[in-house]
C-alpha positions in Angstrom: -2.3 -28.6 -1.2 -2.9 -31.9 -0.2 1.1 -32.5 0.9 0.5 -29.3 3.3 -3.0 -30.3 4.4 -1.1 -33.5 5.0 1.9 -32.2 7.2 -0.4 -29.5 9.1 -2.6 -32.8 10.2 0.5 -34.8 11.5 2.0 -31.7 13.8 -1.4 -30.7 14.9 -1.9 -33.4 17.6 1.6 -33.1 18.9 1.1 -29.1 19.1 -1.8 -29.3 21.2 -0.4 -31.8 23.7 2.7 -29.3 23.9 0.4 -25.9 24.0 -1.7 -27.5 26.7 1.3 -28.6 29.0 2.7 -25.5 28.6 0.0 -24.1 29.9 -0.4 -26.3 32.3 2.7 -25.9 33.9 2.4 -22.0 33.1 0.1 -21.9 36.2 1.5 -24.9 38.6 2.5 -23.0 42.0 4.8 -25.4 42.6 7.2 -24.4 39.9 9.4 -21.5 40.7 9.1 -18.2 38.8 11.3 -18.8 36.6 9.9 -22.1 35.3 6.7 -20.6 35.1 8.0 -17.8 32.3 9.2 -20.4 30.5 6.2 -22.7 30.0 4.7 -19.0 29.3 7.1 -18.8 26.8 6.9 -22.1 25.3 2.9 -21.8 25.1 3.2 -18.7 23.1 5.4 -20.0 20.9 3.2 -22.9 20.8 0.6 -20.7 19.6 2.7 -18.8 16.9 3.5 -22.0 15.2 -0.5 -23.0 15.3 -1.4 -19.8 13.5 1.6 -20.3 11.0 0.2 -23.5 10.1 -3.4 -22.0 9.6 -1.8 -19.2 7.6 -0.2 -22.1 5.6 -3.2 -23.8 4.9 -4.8 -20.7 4.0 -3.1 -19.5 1.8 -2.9 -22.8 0.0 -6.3 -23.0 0.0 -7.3 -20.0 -1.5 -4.4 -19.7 -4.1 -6.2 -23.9 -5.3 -9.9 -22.5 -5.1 -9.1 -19.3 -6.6 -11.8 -17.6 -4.1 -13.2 -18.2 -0.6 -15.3 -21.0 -0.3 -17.8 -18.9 1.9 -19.4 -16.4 0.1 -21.9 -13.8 1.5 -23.0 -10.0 1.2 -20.4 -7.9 3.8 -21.0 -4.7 5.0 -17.6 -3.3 5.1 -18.1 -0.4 8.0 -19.5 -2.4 10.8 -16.1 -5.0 10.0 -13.0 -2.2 10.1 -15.0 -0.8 13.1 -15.2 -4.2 15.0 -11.7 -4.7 13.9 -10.3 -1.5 15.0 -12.1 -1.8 19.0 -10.8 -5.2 18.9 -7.4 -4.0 18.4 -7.3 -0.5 20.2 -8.4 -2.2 23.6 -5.1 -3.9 24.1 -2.9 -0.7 22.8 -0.5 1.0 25.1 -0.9 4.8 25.4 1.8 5.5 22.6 -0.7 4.0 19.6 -3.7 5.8 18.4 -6.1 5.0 15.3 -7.8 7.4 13.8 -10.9 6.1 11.5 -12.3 7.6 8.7 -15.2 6.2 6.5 -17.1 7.8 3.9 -19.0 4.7 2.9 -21.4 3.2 5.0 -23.5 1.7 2.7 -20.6 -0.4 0.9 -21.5 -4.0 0.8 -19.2 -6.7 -1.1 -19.2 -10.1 -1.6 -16.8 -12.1 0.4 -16.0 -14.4 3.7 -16.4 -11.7 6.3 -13.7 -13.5 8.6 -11.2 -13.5 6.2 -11.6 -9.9 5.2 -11.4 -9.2 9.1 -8.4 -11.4 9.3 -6.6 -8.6 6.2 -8.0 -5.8 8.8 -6.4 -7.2 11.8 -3.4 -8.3 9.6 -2.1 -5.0 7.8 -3.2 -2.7 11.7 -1.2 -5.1 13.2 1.7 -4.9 11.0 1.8 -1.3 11.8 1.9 -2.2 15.3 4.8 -4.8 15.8 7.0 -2.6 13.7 6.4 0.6 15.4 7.2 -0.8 19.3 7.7 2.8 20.6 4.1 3.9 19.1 2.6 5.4 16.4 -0.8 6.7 14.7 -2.5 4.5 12.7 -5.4 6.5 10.2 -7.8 4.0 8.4 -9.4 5.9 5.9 -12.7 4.2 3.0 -14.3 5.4 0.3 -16.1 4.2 -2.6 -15.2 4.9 -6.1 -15.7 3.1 -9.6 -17.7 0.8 -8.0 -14.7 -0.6 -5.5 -13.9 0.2 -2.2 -11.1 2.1 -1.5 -9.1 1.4 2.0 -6.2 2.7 3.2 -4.4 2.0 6.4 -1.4 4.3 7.4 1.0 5.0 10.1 3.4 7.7 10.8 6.0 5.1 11.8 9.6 3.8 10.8 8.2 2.9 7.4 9.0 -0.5 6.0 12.9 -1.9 5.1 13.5 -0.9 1.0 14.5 -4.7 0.4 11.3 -6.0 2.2 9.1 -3.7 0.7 10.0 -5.1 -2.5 9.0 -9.1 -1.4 6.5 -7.6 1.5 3.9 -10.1 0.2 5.9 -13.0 -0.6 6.1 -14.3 2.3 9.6 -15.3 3.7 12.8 -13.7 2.8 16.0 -13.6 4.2 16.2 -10.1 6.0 18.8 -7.4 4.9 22.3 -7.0 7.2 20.3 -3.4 8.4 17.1 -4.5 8.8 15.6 -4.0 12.3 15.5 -6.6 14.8 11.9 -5.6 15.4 11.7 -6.6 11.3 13.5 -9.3 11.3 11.5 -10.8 13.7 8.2 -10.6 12.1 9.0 -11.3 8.4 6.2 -13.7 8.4 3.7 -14.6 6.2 0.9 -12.5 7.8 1.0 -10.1 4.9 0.8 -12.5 2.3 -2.0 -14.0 3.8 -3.6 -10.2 3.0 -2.1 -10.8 -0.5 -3.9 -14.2 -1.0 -7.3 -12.8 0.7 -7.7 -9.9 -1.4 -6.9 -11.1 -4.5 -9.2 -14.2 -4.0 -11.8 -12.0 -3.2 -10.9 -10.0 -7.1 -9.0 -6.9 -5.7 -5.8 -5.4 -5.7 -3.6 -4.4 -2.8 0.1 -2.4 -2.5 2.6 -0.9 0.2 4.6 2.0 -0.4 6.3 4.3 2.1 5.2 7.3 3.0 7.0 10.5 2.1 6.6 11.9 5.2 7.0 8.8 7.1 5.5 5.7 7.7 4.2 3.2 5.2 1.0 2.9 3.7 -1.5 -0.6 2.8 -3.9 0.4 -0.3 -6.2 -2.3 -1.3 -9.6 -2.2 -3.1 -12.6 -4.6 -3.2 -15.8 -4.8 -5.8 -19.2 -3.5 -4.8 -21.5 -6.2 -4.5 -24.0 -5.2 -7.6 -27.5 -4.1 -7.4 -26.5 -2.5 -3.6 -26.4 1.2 -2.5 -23.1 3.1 -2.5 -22.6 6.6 -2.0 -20.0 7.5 -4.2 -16.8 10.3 -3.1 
């Protein structure tokens, strides 16, 4: 943890100094086009190597402390909701999300920014790996005193090989995976992993049998709250 903490300190400073030049020269109309798109190009990498370094840090983190350090009642409705609009306004024509939640009363006990982060995490998975558009259903419920989400697409589905590793982090991508998959073999869904888990619930992939994959992950019901139960 600390030997992380450590390394993510020193590149930090030099990151910022790059992300803000890049931006800077992004926007100079003195530069040709062309220049332009690639300071655009280095800032967004820029910023892709700032979030894996949070992600690092993160996961870290939690796996040391064994739970978020940030603790408070969440109600779990109002959170896929905000989630979901925060998403869906920057979706092309070819994505739709249908949401359906049978549980408005479930409250559990977590960091509310982290279980917003596994939201926006596992939708967005569904998104970079379905670049020609799919549906994305979001369906809760509350049984045996969890919380019961499930986020699906009718997509490509996920590699066989990846699925098995899919929240492991890095792995060396199969001869026929997708470029599109290759691409974002990330850590993004082992941050999900490390959330949920820290938070003392389980979560899974599978594909779909009639296409797509499928994120099923459960979370404890705060006691002494209200539920209705399905």
């Amino acid at each position: 943890v600390n030997w992380i903490a450590g390394i993510s300190h020193d590149i930090r400073t030099p990151l910022a100094i790059i992300l803000g030049n890049a931006e800077e020269l992004e926007h100079a109309p003195e530069l040709t086009e062309s220049s332009r798109k690639k300071a655009a190009s280095a800032r967004k990498q820029s910023i892709k190597i700032k979030k894996l370094i949070e992600d690092l840090n993160l996961i870290s983190s939690l796996e040391y402390d064994m739970q978020p350090s940030k603790k408070h009642p969440v109600s779990i409705c109002p959170l896929l909701r905000e989630m979901v609009c925060d998403i869906y306004n920057n979706l092309s024509e070819s994505y739709s999300i249908d949401v359906d939640l049978r549980a408005e009363n479930a409250i559990v006990s977590g960091d509310e920014s982290l279980l917003g982060r596994v939201f926006f995490n596992i939708i967005n998975n569904s998104i970079v790996h379905n670049p020609d558009g799919c549906t994305i259903s979001i369906s809760e419920a509350v049984q045996d005193q969890k919380v019961w989400i499930e986020i699906r697409d009718n997509g490509c589905g996920i590699d066989e090989e990846r699925l098995k590793h899919i929240f492991s982090g890095y792995m060396e991508a199969a001869d026929n995976t997708s470029d599109s998959q290759k691409r974002n073999s990330g850590i993004g869904l082992s941050v999900c992993a490390t959330i949920i888990l820290a938070h003392g619930g389980d979560i899974s992939a599978v594909n779909r049998k009639s296409g797509g994959s499928c994120f099923r992950f459960t979370l404890n019901i705060e006691e002494g709250t209200e539920h209705d139960e399905q």
